[in-house]
N, C-alpha and C positions, 0 to 999 in steps of 0.2 A: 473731505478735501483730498488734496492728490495724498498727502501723507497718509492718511488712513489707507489707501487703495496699495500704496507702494507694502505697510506695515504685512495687509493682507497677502499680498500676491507671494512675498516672501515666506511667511508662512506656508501658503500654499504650498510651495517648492518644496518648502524645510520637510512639511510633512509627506509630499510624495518620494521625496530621498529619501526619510526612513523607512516607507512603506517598500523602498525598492532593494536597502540595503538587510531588512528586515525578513526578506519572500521566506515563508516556513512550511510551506502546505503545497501539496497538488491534490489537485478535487477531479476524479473522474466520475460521470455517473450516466448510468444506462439503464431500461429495461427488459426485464426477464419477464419472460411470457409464461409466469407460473406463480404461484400464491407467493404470499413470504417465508411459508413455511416449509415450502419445497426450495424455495432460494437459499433459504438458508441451509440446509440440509446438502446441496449441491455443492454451495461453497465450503462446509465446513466437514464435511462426512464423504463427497464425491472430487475431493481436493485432485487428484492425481490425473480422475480421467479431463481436467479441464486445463489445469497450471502449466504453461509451455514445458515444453523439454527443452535439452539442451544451456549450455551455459550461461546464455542470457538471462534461465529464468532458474534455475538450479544449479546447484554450489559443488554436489557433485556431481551434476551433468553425466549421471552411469546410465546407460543402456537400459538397464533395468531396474534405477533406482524408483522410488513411489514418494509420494508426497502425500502428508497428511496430518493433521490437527487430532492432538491427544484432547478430546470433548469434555474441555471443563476450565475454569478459573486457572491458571497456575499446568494449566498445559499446553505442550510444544506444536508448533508447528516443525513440522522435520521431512527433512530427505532422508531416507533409506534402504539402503541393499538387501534384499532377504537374501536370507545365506550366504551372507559376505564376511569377511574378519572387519569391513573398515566399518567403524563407529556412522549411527546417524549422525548426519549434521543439523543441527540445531538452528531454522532459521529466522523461527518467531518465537514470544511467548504469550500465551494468552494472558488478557487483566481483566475485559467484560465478554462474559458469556450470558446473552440474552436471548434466548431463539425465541420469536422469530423476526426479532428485530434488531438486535445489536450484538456485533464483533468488534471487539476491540484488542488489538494483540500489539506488542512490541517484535521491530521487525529486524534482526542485523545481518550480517553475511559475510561474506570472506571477507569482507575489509574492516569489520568490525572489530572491538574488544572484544570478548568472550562475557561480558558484563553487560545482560539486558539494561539497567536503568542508563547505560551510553546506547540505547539505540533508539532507533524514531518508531511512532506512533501511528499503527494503521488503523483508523476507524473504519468500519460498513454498517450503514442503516440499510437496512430493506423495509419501504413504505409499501402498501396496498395501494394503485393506481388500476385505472379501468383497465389496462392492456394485460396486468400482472403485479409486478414488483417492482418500483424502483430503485438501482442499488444506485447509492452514493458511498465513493470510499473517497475516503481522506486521510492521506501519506502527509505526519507533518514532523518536525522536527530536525529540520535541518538546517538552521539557524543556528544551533547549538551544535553543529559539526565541525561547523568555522570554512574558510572558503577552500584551505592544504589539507581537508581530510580524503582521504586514498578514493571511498565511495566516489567523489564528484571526478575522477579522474580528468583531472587539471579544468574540464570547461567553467565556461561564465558562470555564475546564473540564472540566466535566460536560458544558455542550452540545456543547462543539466536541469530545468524543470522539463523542458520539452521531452527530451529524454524519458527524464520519471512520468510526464504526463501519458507516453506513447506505451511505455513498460505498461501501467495499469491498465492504458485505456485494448490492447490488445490482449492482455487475462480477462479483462470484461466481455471482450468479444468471444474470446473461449469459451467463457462459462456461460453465455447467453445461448451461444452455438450445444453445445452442450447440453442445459436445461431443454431446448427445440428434441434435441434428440432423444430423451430422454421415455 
């Protein structure tokens, strides 16, 4: 009867407002035209000639800083100056090292604590598909930021995934461009 329909539709709602006040993840995924074993190797060993320059995608955005993943459990992703006095910056940590299928690293950066278990969660799988590899990454943990954390600088969030969806989805285009080149 109508009361059941009414019970439902409210539901409904109830449940798409948490699902809207709840958004934790952006999922970009792409593929690379090379095994997954070469993908992975790109992304995690070939870090610097693919990861943008400049301050949108590096913390110290130096001239001739390098970007690269210390290859293990309990190692850094980092930007660093050869022959510089400033300290790397520290911008991920690794938790699953699976070549040649799974990265899984915690990610912070200048707006962050200096305490990985306060930052978010970047997954990548890389599948075997006919063309190559398919990388899926997955940015999640922002839920647990709260909406005044400094990262989302002040947007919605609808912008601020759009944003993070564009940030990944354009390292993806890097690293694909990259792999090609390769």
């Amino acid at each position: 009867g109508p009361c059941g329909e009414d019970a439902e539709e409210a539901h409904g709602r109830a449940r798409a407002a948490q699902a809207m006040s709840e958004r934790d993840a952006v999922v970009v995924t792409s593929v690379i035209e090379v095994e997954p074993a070469d993908a992975f190797e790109v992304f995690t060993q070939e870090t610097d000639l693919w990861w943008g320059k400049g301050p949108r995608f590096r913390p110290l955005s130096h001239p001739h800083g390098h970007m690269l993943f210390e290859p293990r459990v309990g190692g850094r992703l980092l930007e660093q100056v050869e022959g510089d006095a400033e300290p790397a910056f520290e911008l991920g940590r690794v938790e699953v090292w699976e070549p040649p299928g799974r990265l899984v690293f915690r990610m912070g950066g200048r707006d962050f604590a200096p305490d990985p278990s306060e930052w978010t969660v970047v997954e990548i799988q890389f599948e075997a598909v006919e063309q190559g590899t398919r990388v899926t990454l997955e940015h999640r943990g922002f839920a647990a930021l709260g909406a005044q954390h400094p990262v989302r600088h002040g947007l919605d969030s609808d912008a601020f995934f759009d944003v993070m969806g564009i940030f990944w989805a354009d390292l993806l285009g890097q690293a694909q461009r990259h792999a090609r080149r390769r």
